[in-house]
Each structure stands twice: as structure tokens, then as C-alpha cells.
VOPAGU-2260 file (C-alpha; in pm, 1 decimal, decimal comma):
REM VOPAGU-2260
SITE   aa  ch    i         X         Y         Z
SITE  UNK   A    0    4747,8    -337,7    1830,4
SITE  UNK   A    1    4436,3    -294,9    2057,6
SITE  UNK   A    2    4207,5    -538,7    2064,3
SITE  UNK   A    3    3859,2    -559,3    2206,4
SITE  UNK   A    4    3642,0    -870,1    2203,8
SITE  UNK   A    5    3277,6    -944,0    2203,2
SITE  UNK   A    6    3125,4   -1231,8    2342,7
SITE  UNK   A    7    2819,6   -1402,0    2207,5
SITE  UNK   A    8    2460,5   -1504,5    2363,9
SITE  UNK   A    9    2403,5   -1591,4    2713,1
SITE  UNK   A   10    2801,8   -1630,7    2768,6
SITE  UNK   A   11    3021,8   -1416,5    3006,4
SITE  UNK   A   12    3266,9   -1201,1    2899,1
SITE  UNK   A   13    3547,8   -1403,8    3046,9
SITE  UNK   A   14    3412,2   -1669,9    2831,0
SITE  UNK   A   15    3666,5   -1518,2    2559,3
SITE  UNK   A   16    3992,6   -1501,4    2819,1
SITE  UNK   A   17    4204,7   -1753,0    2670,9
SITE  UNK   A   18    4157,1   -1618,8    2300,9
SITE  UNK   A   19    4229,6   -1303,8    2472,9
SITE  UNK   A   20    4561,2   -1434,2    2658,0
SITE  UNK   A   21    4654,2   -1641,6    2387,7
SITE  UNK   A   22    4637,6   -1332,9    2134,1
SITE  UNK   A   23    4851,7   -1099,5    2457,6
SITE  UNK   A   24    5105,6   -1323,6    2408,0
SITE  UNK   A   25    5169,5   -1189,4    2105,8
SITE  UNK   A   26    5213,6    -890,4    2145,1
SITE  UNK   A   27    4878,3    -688,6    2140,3
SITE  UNK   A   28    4665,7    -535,6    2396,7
SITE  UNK   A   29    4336,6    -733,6    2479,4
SITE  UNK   A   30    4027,8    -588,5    2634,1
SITE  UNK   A   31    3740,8    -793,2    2674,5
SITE  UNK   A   32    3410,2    -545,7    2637,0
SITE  UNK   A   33    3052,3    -708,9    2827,1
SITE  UNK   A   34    2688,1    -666,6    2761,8
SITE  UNK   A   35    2355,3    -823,9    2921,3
SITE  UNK   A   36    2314,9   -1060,9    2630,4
SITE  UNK   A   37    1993,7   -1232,4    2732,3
SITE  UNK   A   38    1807,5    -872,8    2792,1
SITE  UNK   A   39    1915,4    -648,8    2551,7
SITE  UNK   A   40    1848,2    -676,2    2190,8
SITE  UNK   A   41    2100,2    -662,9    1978,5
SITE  UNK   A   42    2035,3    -272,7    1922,1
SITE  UNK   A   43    2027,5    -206,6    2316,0
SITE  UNK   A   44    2276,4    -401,6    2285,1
SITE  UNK   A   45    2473,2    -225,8    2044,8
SITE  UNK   A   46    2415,5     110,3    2230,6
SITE  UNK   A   47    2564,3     -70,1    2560,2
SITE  UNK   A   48    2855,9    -195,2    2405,9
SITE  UNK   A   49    2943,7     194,5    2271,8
SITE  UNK   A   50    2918,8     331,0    2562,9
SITE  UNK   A   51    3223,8     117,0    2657,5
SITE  UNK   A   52    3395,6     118,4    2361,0
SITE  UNK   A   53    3379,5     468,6    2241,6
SITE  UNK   A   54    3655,8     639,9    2511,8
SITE  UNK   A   55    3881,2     401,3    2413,8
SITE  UNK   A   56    3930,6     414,2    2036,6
SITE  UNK   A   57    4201,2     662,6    1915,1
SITE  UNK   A   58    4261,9     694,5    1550,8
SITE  UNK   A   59    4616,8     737,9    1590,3
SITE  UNK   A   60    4596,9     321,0    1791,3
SITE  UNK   A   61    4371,4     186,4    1507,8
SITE  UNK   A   62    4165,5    -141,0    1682,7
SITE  UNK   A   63    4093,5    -464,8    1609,2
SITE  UNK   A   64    3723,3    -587,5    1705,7
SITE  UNK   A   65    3701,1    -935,4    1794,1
SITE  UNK   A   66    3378,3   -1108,8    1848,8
SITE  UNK   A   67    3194,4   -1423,7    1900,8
SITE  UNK   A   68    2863,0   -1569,1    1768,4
SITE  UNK   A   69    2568,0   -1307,4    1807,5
SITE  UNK   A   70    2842,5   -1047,7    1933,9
SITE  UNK   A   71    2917,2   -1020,1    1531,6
SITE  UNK   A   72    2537,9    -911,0    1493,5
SITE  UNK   A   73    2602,4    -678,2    1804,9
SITE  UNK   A   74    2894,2    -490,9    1642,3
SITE  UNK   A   75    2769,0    -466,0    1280,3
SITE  UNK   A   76    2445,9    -265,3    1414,1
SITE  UNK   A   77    2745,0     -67,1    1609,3
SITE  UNK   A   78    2924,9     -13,8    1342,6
SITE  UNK   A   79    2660,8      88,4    1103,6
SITE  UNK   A   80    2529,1     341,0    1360,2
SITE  UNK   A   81    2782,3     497,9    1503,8
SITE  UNK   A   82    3062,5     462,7    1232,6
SITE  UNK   A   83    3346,3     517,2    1476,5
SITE  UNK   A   84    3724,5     587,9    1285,7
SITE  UNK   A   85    3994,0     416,5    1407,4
SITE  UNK   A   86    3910,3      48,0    1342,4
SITE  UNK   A   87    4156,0    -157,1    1127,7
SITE  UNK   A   88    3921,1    -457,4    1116,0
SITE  UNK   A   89    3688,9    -665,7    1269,4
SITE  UNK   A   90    3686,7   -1086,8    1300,1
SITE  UNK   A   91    3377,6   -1190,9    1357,3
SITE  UNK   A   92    3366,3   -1581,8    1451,2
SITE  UNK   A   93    3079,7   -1775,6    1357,2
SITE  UNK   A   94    2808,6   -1482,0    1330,7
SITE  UNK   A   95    2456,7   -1575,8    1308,2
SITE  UNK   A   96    2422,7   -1348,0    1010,9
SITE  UNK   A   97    2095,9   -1489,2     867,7
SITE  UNK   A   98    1990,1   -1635,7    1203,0
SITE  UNK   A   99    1959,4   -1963,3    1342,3
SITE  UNK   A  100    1838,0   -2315,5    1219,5
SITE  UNK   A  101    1800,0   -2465,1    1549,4
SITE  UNK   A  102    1601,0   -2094,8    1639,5
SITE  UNK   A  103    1409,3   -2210,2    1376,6
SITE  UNK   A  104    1268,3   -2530,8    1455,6
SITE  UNK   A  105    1282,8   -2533,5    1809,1
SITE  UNK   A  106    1067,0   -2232,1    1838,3
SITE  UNK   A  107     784,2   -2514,8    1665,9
SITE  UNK   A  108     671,7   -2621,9    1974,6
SITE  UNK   A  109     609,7   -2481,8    2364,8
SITE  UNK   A  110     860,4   -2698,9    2530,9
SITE  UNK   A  111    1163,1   -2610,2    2308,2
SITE  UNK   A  112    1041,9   -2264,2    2329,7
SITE  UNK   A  113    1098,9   -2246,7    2670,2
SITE  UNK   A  114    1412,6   -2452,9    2610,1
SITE  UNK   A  115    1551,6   -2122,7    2390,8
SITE  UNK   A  116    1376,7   -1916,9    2717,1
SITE  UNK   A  117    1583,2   -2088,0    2913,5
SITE  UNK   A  118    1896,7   -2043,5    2703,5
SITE  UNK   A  119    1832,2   -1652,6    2675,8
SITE  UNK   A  120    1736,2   -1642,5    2258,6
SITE  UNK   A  121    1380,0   -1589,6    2334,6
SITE  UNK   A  122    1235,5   -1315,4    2417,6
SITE  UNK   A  123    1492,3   -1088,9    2339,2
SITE  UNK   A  124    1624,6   -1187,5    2041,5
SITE  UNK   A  125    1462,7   -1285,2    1675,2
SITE  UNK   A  126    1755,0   -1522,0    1566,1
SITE  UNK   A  127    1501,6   -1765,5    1338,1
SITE  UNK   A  128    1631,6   -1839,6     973,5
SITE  UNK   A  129    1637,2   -1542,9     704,4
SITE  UNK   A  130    1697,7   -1502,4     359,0
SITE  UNK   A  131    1877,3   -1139,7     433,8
SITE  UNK   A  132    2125,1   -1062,7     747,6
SITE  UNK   A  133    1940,8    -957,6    1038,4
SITE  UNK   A  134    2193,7    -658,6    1073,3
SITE  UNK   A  135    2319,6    -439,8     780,0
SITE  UNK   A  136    2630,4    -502,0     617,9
SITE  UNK   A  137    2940,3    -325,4     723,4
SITE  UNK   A  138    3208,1    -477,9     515,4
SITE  UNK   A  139    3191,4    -203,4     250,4
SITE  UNK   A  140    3304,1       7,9     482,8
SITE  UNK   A  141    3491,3    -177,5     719,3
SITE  UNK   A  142    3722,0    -427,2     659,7
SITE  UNK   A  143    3564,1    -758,8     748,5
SITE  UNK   A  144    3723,7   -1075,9     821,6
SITE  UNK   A  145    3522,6   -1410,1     896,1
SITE  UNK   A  146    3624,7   -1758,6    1088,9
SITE  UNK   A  147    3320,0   -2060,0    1107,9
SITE  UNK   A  148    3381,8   -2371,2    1195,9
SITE  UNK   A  149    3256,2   -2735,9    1062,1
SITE  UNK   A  150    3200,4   -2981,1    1313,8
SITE  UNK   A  151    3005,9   -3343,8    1272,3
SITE  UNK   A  152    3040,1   -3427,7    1675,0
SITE  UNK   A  153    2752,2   -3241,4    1772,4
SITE  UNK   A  154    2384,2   -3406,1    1807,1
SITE  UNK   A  155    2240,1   -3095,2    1771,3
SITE  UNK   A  156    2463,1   -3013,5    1412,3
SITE  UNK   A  157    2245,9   -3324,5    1258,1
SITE  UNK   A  158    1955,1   -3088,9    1277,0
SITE  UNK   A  159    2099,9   -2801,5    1039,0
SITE  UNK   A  160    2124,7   -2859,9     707,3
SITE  UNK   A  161    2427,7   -2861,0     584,4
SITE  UNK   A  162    2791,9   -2790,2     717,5
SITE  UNK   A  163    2731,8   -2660,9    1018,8
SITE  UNK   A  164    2934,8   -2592,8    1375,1
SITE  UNK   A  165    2698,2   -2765,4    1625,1
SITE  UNK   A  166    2454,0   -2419,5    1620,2
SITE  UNK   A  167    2531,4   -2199,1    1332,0
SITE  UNK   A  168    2532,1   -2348,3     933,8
SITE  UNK   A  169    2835,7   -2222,9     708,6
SITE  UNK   A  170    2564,1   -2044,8     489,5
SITE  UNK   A  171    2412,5   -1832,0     785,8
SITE  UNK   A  172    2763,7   -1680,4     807,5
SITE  UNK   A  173    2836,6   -1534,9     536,9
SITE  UNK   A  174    2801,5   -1228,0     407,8
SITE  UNK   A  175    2897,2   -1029,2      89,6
SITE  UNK   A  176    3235,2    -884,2      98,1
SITE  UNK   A  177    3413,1   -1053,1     327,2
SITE  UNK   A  178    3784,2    -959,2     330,3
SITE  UNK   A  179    3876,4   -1366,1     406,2
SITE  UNK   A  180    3663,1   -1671,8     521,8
SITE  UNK   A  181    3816,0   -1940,4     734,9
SITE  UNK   A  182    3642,0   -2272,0     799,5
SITE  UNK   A  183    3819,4   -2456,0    1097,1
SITE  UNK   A  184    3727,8   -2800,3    1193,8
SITE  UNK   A  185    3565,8   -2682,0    1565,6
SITE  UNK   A  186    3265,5   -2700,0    1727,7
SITE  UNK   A  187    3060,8   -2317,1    1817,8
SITE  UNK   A  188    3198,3   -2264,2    2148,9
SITE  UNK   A  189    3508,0   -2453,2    2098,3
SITE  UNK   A  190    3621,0   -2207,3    1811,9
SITE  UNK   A  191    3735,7   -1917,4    2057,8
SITE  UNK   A  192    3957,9   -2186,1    2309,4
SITE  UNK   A  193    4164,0   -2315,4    1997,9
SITE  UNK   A  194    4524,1   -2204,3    1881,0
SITE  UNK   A  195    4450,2   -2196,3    1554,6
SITE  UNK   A  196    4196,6   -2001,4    1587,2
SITE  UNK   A  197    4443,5   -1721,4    1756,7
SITE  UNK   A  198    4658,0   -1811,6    1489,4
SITE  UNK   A  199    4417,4   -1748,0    1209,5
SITE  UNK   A  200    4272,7   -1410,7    1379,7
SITE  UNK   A  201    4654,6   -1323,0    1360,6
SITE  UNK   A  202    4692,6   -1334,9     987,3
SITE  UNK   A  203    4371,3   -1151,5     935,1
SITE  UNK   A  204    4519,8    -874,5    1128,5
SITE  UNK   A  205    4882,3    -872,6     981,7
SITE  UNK   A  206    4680,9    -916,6     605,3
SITE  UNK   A  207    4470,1    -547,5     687,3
């Protein structure tokens, strides 16, 4: 299987090299697909990302999209747009789908707005809290797979309201029709360096 993956805000693509090797050993073919995350919105961003992406699909090689944190947004708002053929599914770990609770209250204030400055979420990006997802919903039309994480060793995860990875809450994730939900017990980042993540991404694809 070919498999491309996304990596989230403010994070280089090599960030997601050991999911990728760990998911090569198995077999598949691993790509790992950049985009200037702290300048482009996520529909720039989106556009970027196609340009890459587009040679490469075949119908006849169906893919499997991988992606990380706001690289979930990123590929929804491709996938809506563009509605490429050829993808057998996409696994989107921890998503901001309705935004951010730390966006949220740290934007309160001028010194942990230029805290998210720093970070690359502002000016860019609108990741605050909201009741609907920021991106449309693909998963009618795409099958949709989703991994979050719970973690309670994060200072920052006493902040969100309820279970939460460290930066994104279990109920900003999720979405309606989902094809699965996994909740692992990791941390944001941590969630693409674990086996069981790997592991987990390789039942979603061997469930499509």
C-alpha cells in the first residue's frame, strides 16, 4: 500500500519518520508530504499539499493518507476540494476538528497571544473552540478512520476540559461518521513515535 503522511502545526515533516519507518517495515511504501505550516492557512495549505500529492495517486495503487494534528484539517479541505480517486482511507491522529481549547484561552490575553505567535497558530490559523468542524466533513465520502489519545501528564491538559491529550480534548476530535475511533493512552506529539500507534493505523488499513 502507499502511504503518504501529513504532519501537523509548526512541526517538520521528518517529525513523522519513525511512524513512517515503523509502518515500512511492514510492508508498505511511506512518503512523507511537507507544507509551510505556520504561513499557510489551512486552504493554502491544502492547495500546497496537492500539488505534491496529486502525480502520485494512481487508482489502480489505492493510498492511504496519514496525518497528524492540524494536518487532518489540511487534508479534509483537500479532500473536499479536489476529490481525488484512488484513496482507500485516511487516519487522521488527533485532528483539531472543532479547534483548540488552549487556542481558546490563551488568545485572552497579549502575552499568550504572542506565546501562540510564537508557536505559529496565530496569525495564520483560527484554531479557537467551535461548535461545528472548522473543515467540512469528508467521511461520507471517504472512508475515515480516527486515533486520539488521553493523557493526564501534561500541565497544559489540566486546562482543557475534559479527556484530553496535553493540546487537543477527545470531543474536538470527533466527527460524524467515523469508520473507527481509537483512544490510546499518549500524549499529542507522543502519539505518532508509539508502536501501537503503527499497530493501530495497521488494522484500520487491513479493516478498509
Amino acid at each position: 500500500m502507499n502511504i503518504y503522511l501529513i504532519h501537523g502545526l509548526s512541526a517538520p515533516r521528518w517529525v513523522m519518520h519513525p511512524l513512517a519507518r515503523m509502518l515500512k517495515k511492514h510492508g508498505h511504501s511511506t512518503k512523507l508530504i511537507g507544507y509551510q505550516s505556520r504561513k499557510l492557512t489551512v486552504s493554502k495549505a491544502a492547495d500546497a499539499v496537492w500539488e505534491t500529492l496529486a502525480p502520485k495517486l494512481d487508482v489502480d495503487q489505492p493510498a492511504v493518507i496519514i496525518t497528524h494534528s492540524m494536518g487532518g484539517l489540511v487534508m479534509q479541505q483537500l479532500l473536499d476540494r479536489y476529490q481525488p480517486q484512488g484513496i482507500h482511507c485516511m487516519i487522521m491522529i488527533a485532528p483539531p476538528n472543532h479547534g483548540v481549547e488552549l487556542v481558546t484561552r490563551f488568545s485572552k490575553s497579549f502575552l499568550t497571544r504572542w506565546l501562540l505567535y510564537v508557536v505559529g497558530a496565530l496569525p495564520a490559523h483560527d484554531l479557537t473552540k467551535k461548535a461545528k468542524p472548522i473543515v467540512p466533513n469528508v467521511c461520507q465520502k471517504y472512508t475515515c478512520h480516527l486515533i486520539n489519545g488521553i493523557t493526564n501528564k501534561t500541565f497544559s491538559g489540566k486546562l482543557i476540559p475534559g479527556d484530553n491529550d496535553g493540546i487537543v480534548s477527545i470531543q474536538s476530535t470527533m466527527i460524524p461518521n467515523l469508520a473507527s475511533v481509537t483512544t490510546l493512552p499518549y500524549e499529542h506529539l507522543v502519539l505518532i513515535l508509539r508502536k501501537k500507534t503503527a499497530a493501530t493505523i495497521l488494522e484500520c488499513i487491513q479493516s478498509t
